[in-house]
N, CA, C and O atoms as CSV, one atom per row, in Angstrom:
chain,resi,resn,atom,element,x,y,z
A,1,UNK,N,N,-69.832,-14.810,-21.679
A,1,UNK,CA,C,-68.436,-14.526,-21.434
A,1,UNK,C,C,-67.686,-14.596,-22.752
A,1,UNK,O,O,-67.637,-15.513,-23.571
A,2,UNK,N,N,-67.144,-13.463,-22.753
A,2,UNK,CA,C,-66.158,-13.833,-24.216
A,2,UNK,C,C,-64.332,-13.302,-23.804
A,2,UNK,O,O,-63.715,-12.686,-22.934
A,3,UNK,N,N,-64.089,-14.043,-25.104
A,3,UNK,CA,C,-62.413,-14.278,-24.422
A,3,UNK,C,C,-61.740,-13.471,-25.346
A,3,UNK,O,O,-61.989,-13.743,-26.521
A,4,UNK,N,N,-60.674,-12.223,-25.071
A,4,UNK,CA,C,-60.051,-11.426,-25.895
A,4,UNK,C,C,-58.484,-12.478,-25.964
A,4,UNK,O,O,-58.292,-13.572,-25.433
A,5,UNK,N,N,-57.551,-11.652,-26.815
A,5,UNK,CA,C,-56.523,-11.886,-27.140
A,5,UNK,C,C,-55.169,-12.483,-25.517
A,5,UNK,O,O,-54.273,-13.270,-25.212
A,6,UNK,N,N,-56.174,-11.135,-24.943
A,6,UNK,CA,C,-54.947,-11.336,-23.471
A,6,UNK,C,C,-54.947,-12.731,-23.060
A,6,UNK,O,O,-54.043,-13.566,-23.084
A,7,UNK,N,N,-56.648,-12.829,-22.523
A,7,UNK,CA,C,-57.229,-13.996,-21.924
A,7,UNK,C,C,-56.647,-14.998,-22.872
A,7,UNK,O,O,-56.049,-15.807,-22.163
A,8,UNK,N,N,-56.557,-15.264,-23.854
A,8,UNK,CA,C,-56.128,-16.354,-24.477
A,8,UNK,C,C,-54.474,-16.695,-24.046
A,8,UNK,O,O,-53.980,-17.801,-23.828
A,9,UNK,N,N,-53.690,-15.086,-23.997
A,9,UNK,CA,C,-51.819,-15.028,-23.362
A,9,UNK,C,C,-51.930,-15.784,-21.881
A,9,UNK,O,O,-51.123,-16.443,-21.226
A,10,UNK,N,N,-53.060,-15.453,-21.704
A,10,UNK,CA,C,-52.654,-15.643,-19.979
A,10,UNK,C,C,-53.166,-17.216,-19.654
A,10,UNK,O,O,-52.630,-17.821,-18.726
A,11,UNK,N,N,-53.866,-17.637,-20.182
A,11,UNK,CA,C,-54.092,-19.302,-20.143
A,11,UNK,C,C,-53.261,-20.087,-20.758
A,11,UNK,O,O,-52.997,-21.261,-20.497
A,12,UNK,N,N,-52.710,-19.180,-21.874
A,12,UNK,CA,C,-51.676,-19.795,-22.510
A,12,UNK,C,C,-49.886,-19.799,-21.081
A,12,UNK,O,O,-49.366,-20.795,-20.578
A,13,UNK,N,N,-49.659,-18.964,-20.973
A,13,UNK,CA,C,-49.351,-18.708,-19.569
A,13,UNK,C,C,-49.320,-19.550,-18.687
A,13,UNK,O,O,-48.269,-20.146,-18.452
A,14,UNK,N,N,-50.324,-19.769,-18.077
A,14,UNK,CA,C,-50.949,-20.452,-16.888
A,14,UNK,C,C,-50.709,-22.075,-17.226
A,14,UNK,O,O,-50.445,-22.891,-16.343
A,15,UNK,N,N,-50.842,-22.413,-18.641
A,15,UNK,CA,C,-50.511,-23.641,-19.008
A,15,UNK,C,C,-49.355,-24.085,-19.460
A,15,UNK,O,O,-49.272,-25.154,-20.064
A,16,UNK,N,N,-48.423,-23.379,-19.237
A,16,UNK,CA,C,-47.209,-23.196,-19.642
A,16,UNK,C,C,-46.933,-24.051,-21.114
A,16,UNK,O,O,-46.359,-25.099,-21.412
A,17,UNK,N,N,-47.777,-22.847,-21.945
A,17,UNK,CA,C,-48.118,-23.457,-23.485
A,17,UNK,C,C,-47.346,-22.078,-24.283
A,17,UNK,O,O,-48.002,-21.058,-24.072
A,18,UNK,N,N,-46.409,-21.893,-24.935
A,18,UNK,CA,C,-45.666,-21.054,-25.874
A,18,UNK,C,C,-46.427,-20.424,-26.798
A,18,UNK,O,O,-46.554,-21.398,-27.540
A,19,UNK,N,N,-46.903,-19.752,-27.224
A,19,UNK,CA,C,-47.654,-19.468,-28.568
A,19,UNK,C,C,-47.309,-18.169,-29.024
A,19,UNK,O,O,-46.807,-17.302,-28.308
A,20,UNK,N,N,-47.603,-18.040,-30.306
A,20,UNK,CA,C,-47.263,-16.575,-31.172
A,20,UNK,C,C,-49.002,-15.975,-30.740
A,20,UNK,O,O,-50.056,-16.457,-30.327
A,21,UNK,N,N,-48.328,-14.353,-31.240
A,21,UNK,CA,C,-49.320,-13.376,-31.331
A,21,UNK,C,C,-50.448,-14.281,-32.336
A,21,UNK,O,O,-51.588,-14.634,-32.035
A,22,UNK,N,N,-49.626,-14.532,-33.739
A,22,UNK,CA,C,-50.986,-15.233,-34.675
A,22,UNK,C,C,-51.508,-16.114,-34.208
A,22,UNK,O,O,-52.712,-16.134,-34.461
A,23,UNK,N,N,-50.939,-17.392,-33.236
A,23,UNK,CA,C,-51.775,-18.746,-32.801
A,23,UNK,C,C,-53.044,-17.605,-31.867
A,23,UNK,O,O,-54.230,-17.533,-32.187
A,24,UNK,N,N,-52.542,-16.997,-30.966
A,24,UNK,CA,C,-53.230,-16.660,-30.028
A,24,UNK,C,C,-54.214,-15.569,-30.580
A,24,UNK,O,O,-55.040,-15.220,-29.736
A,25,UNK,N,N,-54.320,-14.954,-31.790
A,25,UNK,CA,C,-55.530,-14.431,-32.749
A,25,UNK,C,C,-56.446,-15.627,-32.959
A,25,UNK,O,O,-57.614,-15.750,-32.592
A,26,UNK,N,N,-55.725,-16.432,-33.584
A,26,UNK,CA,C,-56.720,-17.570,-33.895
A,26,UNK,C,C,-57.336,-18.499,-33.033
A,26,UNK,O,O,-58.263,-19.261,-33.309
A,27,UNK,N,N,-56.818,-18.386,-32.106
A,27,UNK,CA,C,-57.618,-18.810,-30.401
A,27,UNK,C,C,-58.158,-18.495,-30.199
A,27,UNK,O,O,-58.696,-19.205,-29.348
A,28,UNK,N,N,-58.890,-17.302,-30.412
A,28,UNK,CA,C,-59.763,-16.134,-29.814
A,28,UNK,C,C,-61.416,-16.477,-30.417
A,28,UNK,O,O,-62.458,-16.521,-29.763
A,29,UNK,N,N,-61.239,-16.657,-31.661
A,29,UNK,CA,C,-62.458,-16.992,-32.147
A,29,UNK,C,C,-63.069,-18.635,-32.345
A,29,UNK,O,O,-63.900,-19.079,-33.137
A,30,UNK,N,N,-62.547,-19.069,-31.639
A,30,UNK,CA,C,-61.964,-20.843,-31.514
A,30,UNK,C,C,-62.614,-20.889,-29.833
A,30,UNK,O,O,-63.380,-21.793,-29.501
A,31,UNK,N,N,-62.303,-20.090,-29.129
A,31,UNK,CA,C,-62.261,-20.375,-27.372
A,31,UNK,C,C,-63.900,-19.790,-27.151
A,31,UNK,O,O,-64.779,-20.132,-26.360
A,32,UNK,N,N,-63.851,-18.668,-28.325
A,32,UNK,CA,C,-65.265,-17.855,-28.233
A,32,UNK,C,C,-66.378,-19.402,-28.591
A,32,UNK,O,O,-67.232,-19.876,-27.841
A,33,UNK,N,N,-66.038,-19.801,-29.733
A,33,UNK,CA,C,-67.358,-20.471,-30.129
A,33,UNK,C,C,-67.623,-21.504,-29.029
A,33,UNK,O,O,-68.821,-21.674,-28.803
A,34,UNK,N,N,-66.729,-22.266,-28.260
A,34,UNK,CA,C,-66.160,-22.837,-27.452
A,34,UNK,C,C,-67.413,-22.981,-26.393
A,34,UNK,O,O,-68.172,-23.906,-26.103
A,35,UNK,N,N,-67.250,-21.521,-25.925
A,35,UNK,CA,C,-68.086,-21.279,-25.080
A,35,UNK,C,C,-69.310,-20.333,-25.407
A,35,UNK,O,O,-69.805,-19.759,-24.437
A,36,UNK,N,N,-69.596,-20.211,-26.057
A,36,UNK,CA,C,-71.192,-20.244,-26.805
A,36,UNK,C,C,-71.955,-21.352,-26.859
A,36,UNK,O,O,-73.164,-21.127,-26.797
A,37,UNK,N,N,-71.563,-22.698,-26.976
A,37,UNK,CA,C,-71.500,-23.970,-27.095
A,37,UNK,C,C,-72.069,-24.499,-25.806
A,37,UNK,O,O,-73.159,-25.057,-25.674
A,38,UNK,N,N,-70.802,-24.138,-24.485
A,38,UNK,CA,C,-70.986,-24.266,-23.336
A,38,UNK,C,C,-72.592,-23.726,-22.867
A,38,UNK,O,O,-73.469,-24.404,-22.330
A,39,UNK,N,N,-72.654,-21.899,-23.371
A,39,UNK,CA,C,-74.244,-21.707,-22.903
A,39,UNK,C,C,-75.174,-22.296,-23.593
A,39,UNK,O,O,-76.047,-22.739,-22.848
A,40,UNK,N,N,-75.335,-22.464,-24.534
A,40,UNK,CA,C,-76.035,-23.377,-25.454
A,40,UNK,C,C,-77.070,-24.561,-24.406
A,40,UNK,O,O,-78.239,-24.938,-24.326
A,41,UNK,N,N,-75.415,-24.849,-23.578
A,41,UNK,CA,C,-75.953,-26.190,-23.080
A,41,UNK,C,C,-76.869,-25.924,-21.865
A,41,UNK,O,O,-77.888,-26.540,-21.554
A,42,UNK,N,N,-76.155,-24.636,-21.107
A,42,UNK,CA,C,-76.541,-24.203,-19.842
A,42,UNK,C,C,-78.323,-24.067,-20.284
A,42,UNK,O,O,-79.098,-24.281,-19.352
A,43,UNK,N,N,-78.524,-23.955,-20.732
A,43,UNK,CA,C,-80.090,-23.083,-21.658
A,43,UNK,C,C,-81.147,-24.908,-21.608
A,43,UNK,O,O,-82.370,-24.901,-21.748
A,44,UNK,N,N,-80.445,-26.073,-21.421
A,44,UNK,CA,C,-81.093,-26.911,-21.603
A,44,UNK,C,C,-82.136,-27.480,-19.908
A,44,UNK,O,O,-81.716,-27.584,-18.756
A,45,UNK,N,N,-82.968,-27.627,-20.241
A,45,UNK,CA,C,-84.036,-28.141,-19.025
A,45,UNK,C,C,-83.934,-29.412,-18.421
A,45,UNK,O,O,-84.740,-30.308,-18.669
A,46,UNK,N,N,-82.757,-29.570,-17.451
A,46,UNK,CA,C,-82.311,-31.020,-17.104
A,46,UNK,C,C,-82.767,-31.347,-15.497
A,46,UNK,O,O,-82.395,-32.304,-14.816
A,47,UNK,N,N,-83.819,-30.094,-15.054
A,47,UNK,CA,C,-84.483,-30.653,-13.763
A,47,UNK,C,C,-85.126,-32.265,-13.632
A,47,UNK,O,O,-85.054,-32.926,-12.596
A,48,UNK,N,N,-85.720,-32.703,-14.820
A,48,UNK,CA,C,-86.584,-34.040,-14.737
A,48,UNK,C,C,-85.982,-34.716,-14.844
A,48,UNK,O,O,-86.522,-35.822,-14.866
A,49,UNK,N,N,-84.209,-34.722,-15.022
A,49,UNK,CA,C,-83.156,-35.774,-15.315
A,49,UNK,C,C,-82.656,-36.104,-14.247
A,49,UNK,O,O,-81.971,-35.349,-13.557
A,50,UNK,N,N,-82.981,-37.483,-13.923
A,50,UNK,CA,C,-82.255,-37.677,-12.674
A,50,UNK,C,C,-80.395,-37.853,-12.822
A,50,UNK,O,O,-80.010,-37.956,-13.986
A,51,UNK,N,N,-79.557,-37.879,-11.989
A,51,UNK,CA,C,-78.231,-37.989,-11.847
A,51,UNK,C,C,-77.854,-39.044,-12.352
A,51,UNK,O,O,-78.761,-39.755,-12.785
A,52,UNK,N,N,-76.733,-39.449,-12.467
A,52,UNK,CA,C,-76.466,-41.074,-13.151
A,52,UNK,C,C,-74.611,-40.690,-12.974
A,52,UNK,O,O,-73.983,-39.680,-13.291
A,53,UNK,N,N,-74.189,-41.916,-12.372
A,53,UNK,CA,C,-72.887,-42.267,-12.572
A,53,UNK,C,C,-72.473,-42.941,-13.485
A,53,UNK,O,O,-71.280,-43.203,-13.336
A,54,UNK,N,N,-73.208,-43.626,-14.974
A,54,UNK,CA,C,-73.145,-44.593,-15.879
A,54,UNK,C,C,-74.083,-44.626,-16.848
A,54,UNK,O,O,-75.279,-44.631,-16.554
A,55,UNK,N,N,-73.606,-44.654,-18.242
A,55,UNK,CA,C,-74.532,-44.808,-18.990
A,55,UNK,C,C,-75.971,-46.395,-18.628
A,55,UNK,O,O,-77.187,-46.422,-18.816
A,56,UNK,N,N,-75.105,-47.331,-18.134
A,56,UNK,CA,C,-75.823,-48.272,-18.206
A,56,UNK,C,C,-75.550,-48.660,-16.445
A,56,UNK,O,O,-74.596,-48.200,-15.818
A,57,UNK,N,N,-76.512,-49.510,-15.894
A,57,UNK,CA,C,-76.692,-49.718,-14.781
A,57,UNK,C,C,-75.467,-50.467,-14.159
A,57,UNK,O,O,-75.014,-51.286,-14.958
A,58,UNK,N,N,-74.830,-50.429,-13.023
A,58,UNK,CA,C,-73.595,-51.396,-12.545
A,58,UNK,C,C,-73.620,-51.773,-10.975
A,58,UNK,O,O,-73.410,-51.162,-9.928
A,59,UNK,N,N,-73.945,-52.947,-11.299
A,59,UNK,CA,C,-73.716,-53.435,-9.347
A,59,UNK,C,C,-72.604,-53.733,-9.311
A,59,UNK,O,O,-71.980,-54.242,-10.242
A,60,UNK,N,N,-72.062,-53.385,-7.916
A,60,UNK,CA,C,-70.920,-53.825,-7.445
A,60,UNK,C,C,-70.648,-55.033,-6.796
A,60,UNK,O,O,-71.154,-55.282,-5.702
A,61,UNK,N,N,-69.794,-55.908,-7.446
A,61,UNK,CA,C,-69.728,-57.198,-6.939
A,61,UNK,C,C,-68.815,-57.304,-5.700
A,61,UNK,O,O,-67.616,-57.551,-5.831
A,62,UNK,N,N,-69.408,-57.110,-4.458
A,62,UNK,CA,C,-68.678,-57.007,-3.220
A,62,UNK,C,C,-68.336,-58.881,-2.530
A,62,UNK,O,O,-69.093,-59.851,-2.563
A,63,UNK,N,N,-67.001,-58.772,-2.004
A,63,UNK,CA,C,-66.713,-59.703,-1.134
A,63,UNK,C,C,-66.634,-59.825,-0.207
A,63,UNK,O,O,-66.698,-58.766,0.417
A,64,UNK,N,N,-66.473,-60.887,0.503
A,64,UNK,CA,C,-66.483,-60.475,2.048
A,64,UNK,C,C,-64.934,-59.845,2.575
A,64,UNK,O,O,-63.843,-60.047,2.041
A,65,UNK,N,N,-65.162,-59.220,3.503
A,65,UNK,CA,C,-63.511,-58.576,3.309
A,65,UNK,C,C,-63.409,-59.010,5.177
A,65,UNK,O,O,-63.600,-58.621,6.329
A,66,UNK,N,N,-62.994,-60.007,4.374
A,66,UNK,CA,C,-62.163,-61.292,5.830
A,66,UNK,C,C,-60.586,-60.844,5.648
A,66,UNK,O,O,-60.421,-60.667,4.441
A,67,UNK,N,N,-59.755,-60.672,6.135
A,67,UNK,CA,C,-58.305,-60.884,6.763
A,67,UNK,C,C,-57.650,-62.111,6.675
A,67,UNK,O,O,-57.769,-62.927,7.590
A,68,UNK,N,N,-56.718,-62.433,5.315
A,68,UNK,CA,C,-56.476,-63.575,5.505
A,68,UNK,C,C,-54.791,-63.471,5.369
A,68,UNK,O,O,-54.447,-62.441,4.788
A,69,UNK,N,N,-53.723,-64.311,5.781
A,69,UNK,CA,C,-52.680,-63.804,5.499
A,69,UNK,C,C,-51.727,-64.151,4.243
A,69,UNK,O,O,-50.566,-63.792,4.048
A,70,UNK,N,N,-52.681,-65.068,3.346
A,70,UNK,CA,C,-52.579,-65.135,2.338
A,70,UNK,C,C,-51.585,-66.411,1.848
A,70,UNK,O,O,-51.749,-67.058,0.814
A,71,UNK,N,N,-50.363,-66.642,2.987
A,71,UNK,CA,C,-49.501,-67.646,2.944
A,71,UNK,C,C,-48.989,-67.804,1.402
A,71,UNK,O,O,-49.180,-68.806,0.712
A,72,UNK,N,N,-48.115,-66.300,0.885
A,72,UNK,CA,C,-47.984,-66.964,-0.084
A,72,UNK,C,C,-46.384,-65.770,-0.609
A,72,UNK,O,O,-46.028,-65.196,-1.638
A,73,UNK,N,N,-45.898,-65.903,0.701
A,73,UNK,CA,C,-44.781,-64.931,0.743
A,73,UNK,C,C,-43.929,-65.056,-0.051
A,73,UNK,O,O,-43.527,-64.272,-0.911
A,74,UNK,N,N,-43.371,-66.857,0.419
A,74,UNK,CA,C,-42.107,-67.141,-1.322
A,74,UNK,C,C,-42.307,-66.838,-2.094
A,74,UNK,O,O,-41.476,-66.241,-2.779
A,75,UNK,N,N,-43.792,-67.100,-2.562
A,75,UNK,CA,C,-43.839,-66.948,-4.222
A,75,UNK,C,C,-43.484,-65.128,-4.583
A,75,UNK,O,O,-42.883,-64.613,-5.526
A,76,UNK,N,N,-44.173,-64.508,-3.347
A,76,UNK,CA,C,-43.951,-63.197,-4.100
A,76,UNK,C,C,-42.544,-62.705,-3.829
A,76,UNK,O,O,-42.085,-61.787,-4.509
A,77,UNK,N,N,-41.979,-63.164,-3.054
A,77,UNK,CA,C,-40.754,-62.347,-2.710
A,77,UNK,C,C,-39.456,-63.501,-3.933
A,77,UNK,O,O,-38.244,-63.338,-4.073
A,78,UNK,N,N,-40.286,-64.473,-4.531
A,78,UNK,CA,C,-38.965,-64.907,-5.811
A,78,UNK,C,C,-39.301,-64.154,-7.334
A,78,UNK,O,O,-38.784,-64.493,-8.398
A,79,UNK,N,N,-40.299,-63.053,-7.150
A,79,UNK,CA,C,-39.872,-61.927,-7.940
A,79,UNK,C,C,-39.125,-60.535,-8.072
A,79,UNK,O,O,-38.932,-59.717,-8.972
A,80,UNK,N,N,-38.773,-60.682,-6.620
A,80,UNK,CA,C,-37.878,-59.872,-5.982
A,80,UNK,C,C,-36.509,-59.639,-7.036
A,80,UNK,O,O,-36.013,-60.417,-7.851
A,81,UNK,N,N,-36.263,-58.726,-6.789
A,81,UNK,CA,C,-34.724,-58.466,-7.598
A,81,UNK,C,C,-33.876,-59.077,-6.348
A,81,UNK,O,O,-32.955,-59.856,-6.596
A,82,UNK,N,N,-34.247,-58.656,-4.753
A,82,UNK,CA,C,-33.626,-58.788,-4.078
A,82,UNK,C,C,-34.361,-58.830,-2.498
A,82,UNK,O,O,-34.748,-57.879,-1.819
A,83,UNK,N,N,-34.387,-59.959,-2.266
A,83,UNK,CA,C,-34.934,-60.247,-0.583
A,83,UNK,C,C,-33.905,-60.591,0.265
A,83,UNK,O,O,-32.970,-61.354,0.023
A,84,UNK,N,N,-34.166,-59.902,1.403
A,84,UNK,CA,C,-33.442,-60.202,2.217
A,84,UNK,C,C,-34.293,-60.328,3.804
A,84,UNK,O,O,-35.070,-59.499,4.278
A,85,UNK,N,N,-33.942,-61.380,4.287
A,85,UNK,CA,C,-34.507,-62.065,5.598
A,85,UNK,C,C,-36.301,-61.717,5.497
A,85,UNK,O,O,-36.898,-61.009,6.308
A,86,UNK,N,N,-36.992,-62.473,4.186
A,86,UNK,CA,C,-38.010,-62.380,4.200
A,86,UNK,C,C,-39.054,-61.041,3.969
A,86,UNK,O,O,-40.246,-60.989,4.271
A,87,UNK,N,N,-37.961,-59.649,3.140
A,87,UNK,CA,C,-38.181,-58.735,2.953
A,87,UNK,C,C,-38.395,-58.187,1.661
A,87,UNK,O,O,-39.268,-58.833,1.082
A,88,UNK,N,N,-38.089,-57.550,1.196
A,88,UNK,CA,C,-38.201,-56.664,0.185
A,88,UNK,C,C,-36.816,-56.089,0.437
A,88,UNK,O,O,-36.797,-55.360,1.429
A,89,UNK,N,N,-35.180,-56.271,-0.447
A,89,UNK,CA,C,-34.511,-55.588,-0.123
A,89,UNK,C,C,-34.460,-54.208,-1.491
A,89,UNK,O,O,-34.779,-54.168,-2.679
A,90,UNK,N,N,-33.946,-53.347,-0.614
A,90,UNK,CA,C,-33.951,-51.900,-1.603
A,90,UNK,C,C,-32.711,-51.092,-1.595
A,90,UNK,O,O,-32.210,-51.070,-0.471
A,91,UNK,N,N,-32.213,-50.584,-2.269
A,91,UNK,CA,C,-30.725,-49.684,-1.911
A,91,UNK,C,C,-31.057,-48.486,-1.326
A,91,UNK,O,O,-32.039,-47.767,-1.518
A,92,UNK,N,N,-29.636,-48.295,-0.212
A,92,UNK,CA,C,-29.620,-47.460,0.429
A,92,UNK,C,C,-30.301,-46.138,0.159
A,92,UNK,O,O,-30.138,-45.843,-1.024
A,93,UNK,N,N,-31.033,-45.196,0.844
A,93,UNK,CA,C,-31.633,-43.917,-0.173
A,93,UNK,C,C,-30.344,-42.851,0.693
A,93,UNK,O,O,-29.464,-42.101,0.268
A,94,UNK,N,N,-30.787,-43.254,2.051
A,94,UNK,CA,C,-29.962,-42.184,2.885
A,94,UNK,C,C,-28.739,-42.152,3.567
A,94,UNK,O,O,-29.041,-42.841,4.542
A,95,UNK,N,N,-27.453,-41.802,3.754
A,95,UNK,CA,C,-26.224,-42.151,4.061
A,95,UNK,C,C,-26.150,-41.824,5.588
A,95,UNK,O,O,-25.111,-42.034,6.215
């Protein structure tokens, strides 16, 4: 796949990115190598590679996920800007 001048207007476009005629010349051979690069990679033999979410191995340290109610309302609601009757108060949004 190779990318002309337009293709470069119209992504430029699409990304709502400004550019001159000259930036967008010099994009052209910039986006090309780009993706030469990309097939380059496509061309590599990665059937015997298994998948991986991580360079290095990670267990997940799970808890038990009990329901507790935590009893610890004052403390959070005296960072409140503003509580009211044990709430969270907020200003009006709607009249």
């Amino acid at each position: 796949m190779s990318v002309d001048k337009e293709t470069v207007k119209k992504i430029a476009n699409l990304s709502r990115i400004a550019i001159s005629d000259a930036e967008a010349d010099a994009l052209v051979p910039e986006l090309n190598n780009i993706l030469g690069w990309v097939e380059q990679l496509s061309e590599v033999d990665c059937s015997k590679v298994e998948p991986m979410t991580a360079v290095i191995p990670n267990k997940l340290r799970l808890r038990d996920d009990v329901v507790t109610d935590g009893d610890v309302r004052e403390k959070i609601l005296a960072n409140a800007p503003a509580a009211e009757h044990g709430f969270f108060g907020v200003p009006k949004v709607i009249e």
